[in-house]
Structures are given as C-alpha cells and as structure tokens.
C-alpha positions in Angstrom: 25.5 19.3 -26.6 24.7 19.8 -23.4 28.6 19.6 -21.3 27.1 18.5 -17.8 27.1 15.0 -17.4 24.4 12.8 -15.8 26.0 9.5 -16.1 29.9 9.0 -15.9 31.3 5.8 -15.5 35.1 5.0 -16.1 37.1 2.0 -16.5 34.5 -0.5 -15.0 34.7 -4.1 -14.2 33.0 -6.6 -12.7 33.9 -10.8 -12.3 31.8 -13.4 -11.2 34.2 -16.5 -10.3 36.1 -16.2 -14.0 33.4 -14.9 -15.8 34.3 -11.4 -16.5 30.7 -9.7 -16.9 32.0 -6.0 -17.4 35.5 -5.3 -18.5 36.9 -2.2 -18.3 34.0 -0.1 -19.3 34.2 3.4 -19.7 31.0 5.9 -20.8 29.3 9.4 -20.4 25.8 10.1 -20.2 24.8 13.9 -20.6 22.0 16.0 -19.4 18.8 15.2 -21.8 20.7 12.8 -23.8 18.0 9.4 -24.6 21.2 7.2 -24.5 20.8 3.7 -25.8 23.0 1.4 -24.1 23.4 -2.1 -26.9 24.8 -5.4 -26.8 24.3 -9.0 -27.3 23.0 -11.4 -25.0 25.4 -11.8 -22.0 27.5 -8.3 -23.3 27.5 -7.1 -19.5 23.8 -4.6 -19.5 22.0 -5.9 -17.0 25.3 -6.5 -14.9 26.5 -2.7 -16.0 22.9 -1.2 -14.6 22.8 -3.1 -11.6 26.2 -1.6 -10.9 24.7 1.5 -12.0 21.9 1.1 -9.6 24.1 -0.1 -6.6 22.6 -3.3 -6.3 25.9 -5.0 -6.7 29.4 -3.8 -6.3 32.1 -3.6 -9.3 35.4 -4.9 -9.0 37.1 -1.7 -9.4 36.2 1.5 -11.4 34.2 4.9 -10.8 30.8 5.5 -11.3 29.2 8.9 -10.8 25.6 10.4 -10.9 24.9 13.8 -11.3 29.3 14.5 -10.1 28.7 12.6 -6.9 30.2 9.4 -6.3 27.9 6.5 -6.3 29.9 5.0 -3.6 30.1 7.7 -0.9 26.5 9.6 -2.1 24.5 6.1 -2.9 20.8 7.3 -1.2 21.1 11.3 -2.0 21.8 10.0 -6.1 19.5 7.3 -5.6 16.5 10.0 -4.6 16.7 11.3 -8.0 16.6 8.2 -10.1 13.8 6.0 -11.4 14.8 2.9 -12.9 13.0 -0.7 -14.5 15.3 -3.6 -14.5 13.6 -6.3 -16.0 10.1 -7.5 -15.2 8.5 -5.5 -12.2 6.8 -6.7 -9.5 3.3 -5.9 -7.7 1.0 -6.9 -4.9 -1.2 -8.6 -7.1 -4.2 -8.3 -5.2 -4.1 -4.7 -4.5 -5.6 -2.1 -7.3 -2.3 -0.3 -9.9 -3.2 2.9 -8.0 -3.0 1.4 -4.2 0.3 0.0 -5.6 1.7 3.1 -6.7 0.4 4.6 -3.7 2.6 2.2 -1.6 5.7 2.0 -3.5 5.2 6.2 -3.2 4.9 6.0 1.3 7.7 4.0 0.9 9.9 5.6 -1.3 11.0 8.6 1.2 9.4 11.3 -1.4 5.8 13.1 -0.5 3.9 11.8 -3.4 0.0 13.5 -3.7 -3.5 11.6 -5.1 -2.7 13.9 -8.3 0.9 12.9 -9.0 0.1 9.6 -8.7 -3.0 9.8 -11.7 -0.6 11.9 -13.4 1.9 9.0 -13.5 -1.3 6.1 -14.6 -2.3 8.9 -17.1 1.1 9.2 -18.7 1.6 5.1 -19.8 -2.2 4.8 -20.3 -3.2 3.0 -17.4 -5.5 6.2 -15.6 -8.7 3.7 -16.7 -7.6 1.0 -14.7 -6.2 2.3 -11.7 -8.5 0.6 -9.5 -8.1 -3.0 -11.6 -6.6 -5.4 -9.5 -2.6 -6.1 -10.9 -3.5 -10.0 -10.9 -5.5 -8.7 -13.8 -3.2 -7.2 -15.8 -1.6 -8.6 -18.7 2.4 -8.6 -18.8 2.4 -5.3 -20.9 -0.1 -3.5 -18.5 2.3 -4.6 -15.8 5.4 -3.2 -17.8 3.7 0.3 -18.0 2.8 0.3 -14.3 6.1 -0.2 -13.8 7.2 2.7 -15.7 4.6 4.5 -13.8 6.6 3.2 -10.5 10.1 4.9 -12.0 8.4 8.1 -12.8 6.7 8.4 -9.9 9.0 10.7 -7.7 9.2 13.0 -11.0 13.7 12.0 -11.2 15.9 13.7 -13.4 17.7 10.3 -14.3 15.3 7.2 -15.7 17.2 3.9 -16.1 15.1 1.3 -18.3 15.8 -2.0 -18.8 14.0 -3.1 -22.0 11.0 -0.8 -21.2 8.8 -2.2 -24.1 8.8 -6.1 -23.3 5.7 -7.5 -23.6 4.2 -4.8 -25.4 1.8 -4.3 -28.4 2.8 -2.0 -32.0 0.3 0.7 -30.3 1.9 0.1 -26.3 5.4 0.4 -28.0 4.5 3.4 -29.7 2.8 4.9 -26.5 6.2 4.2 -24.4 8.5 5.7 -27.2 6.3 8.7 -27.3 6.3 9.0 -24.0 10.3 8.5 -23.6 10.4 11.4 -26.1 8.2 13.9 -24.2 10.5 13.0 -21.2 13.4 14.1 -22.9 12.4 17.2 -24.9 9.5 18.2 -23.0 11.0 17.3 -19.5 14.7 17.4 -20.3 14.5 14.0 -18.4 18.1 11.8 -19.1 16.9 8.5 -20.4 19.3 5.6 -20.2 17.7 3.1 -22.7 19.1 -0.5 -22.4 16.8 -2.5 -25.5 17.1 -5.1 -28.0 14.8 -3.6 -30.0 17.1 -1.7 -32.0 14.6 -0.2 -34.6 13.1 1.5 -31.4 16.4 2.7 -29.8 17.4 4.3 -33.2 13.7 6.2 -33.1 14.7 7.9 -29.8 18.2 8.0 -29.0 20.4 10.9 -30.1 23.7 8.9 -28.2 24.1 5.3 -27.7 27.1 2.8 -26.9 27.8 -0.9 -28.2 29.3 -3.5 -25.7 30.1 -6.7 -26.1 31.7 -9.3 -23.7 31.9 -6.4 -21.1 34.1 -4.2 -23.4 32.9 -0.7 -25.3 32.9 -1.7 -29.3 31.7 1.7 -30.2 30.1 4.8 -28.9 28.9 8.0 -30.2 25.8 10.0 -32.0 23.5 7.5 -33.6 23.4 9.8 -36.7 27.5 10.0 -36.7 27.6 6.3 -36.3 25.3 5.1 -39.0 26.5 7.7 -41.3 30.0 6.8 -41.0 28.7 3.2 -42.5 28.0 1.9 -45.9 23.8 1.8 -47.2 22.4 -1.5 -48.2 21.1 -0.3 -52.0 18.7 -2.3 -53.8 18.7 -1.4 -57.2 14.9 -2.7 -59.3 16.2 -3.4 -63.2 15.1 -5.2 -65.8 17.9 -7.5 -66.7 19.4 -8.9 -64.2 21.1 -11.6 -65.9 23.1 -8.2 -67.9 23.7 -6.2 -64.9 25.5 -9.7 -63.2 27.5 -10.4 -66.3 28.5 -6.5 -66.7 29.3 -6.3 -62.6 31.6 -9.3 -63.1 34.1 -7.8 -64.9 33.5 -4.4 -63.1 35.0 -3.2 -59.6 31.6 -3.2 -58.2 31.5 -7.3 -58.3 32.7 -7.5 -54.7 29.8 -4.6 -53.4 27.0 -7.0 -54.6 25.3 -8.8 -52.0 22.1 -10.9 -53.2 20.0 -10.6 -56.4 16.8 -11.6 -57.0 13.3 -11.1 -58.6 15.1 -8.1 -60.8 16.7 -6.4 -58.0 20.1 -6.5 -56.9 21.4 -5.5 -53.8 24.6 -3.6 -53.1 26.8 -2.3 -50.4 27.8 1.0 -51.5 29.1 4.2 -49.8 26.5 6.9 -50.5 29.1 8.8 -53.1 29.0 5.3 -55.0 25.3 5.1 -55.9 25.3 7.2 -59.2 28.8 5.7 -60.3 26.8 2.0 -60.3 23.7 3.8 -61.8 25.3 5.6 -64.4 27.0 2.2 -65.3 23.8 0.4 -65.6 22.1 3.2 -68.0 24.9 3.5 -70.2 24.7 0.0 -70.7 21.1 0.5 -71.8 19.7 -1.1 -68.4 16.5 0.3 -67.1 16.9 0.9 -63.6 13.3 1.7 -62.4 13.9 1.8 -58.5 17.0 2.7 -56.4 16.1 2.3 -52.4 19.0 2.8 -49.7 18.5 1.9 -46.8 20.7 2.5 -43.4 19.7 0.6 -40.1 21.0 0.8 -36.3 20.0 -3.1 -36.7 22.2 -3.4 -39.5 25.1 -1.8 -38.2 24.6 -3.4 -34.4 25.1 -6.5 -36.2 28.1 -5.5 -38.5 30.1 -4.4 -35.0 29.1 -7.1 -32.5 29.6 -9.8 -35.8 33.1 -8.3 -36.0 34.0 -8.1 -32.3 33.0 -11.8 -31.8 
C-alpha cells in the first residue's frame, strides 16, 4: 500500500439545527486508492464531500488534502481536484465543447483545444462536442460532467454517484474509465455510489457510514472475506435434507429453500462439512454456488447499526 495519503479526515462533525449530519468521522484516503465511500440515505455523504470540497464548514474536526490543511490551503488543494456532486449543470444552449471550454477560462488552469477533445474522447462524448447540451439526455450530461472534473488533468477526483442516469454500456464506459484513472493514471478516486455491485468492481478501499458515524472501513477483499457466503446448495430431496438439517447443527445456517435448492449461510470452511452430510445420507447434491456480495454485506452492517 502506498503510505502517502491523499485524503485525511479526523474526527469530523457537522450539525444542522439538531440534526447531526456527520458525527465524528474519521478516514484516510491513499495515493491511487479507488475508495468507495457507502451509506444509506441521509448517512452524512453528500454533507461529508461538501465538507470535503469546502462548500460548507464542519463543526469541528481536520480535514487535509495532499498534508495541507483544507482550511488555511483551500484554493492551492482546490487546483488539484476535480469533483461531481450530484447532477451537473451547463449552458444549455451552448455546444459540450464551448462548455468545457468555458468552465476551462474560468477555472485558473491553461487548458489547450487538444486537452479539452482528450477529456470528450475519454467519457465518449468526442462525437457530439458541437451538440448543443439542451440536447443531451441526463446520462450524456453526467459524462460531460465527468469531462468538466477531469479537465485540469487533478490528482484527486471526487464523484458523487458518477453513473446516475446511465445505461449497462455508459456504466461500463465510466467504470472502465475510473479504472484506467487509477492504474493507468495513478489518479485517487473518491467513489461516493449506491450502486454497490459497481463500487465492489473498482474499489480496492472503501468505508461504511451510517447516521454520520464510521460502521466499518478497510480493503473490500478483507471486508467481504471476513463474512459468511450465501451457499445455495441444488439437491434432489429437499423434503430429506430439511428433516435431516432439523436435528443437525446446521438448522440455524439455513435461510430459504425452494424448487430443490436450499440456501445456507455458511463460513467457507463449513461448505464440505454440510456437503459431506448430505452425500452420506445418500442425497444427490448436483450444484453448490457461493456467493459473497459488497451488497450483501452493506446491508448486513447498516441493518445492524440501525
């Protein structure tokens, strides 16, 4: 793991009247990490990356870019951070490349006519850069706005569900493209989402919140190994296998059956314990499918922690 750290943010909090949005958060954010940043609706993201994006002020805590304080070094940090919070906006009149061309006078950086196709070519939109925006569907205007965040070519990216609105093929596209940042570019990518099947395909680090407070945070691999599978066992009696696992100590592991399959949750070691039980009791077990999901253990800690 790469030791220098992009993002560090300790014991953070921020109130609105006696809502406490963020509570006490503490995290760290390394150099090339894809971080996915999880939570429920109303667990304190969007508040946390508007924080993180000095657009509002916490309550109390520390947060640091690059080892700079946010607080004292707010535009010099700023300068090398691209960000998406929420839905971006456009001049919907204007063509997606005089937009980007705009938001690049603008932005303080000395953007050329070939960084700015580069940007349009990299989230597919190099074909319709002289489309007006008013044009563009909601997805089209989601990529442009990853265009805008990549744009001054930043070593931190910030998105705020990046994929919103979005297609199978556009979703695929982005999470390619979040993955070239990181490996190719060794970009730092803080991914807020909550769609956790893509967050688990890209992130190598991610944190769970909930009400404002950390639940858990980690490798995704670490995390999800450290959790039971979801088993589904295909037999051909299920009536036997029910009427054996009631008098076993697996009784309490099963969780549905149906349609000659029964589903477990088992630790990994446990698997060819239930199978060998089954074949010795002259079952035919013709399929055993684990399965292990960031969706599936997303729900287990947030279901807990409410």
């Amino acid at each position: 793991m790469n030791d220098e750290k992009i993002i560090e943010i300790n014991n953070l909090s921020k109130k609105f009247k006696s809502l406490t949005a963020v509570d006490n958060l503490s995290l760290n954010v390394y150099k090339g990490d894809v971080f996915g940043f999880l939570g429920p609706n109303g667990a304190g993201k969007s508040t946390t990356i508007r924080m993180l994006l000095s657009l509002i002020s916490p309550n109390q805590g520390e947060i640091k870019l690059f080892g700079k304080p946010l607080k004292e070094k707010r535009l010099e940090i700023l300068r090398e951070v691209g960000a998406i919070v929420e839905k971006p906006d456009f001049y919907g009149y204007l063509t997606a490349y005089k937009n980007i061309e705009i938001i690049g006078d603008i932005s303080g950086h000395k953007i050329s006519k070939t960084r700015i196709m580069e940007v349009l070519e990299m989230v597919g939109l190099a074909k319709r850069c002289r489309s007006k925006v008013k044009t563009f569907s909601h997805g089209m205007k989601q990529r442009l706005g990853l265009a805008q965040a990549l744009l001054h070519d930043p070593q931190l990216i910030i998105l705020d569900e990046p994929t919103t609105g979005l297609d199978p093929q556009g979703m695929k596209e982005i999470r390619d493209l979040i993955i070239h940042l990181s490996k190719d570019q060794n970009k730092t990518i803080f991914l807020s989402s909550h769609i956790l099947y893509e967050v688990e395909l890209v992130a190598n680090r991610m944190i769970i919140i909930n009400k404002g407070a950390t639940k858990v945070e980690g490798y995704v691999d670490d995390l999800l190994n450290a959790t039971s599978l979801k088993v589904t066992f295909e037999v051909d009696d299920t009536a036997k296998c029910v009427s054996l696992l009631n008098n076993s100590r697996w009784a309490k592991k099963l969780q549905s059956e149906a349609n000659n399959r029964l589903v477990f949750l088992l630790d990994p070691n446990e698997i060819p314990a239930v199978n060998k039980m089954f074949v010795d009791n002259e079952i035919l077990v013709s399929g055993i499918v684990p399965t292990r999901s960031l969706e599936e253990y997303f729900l287990s800690i947030t279901e807990t922690a409410a």
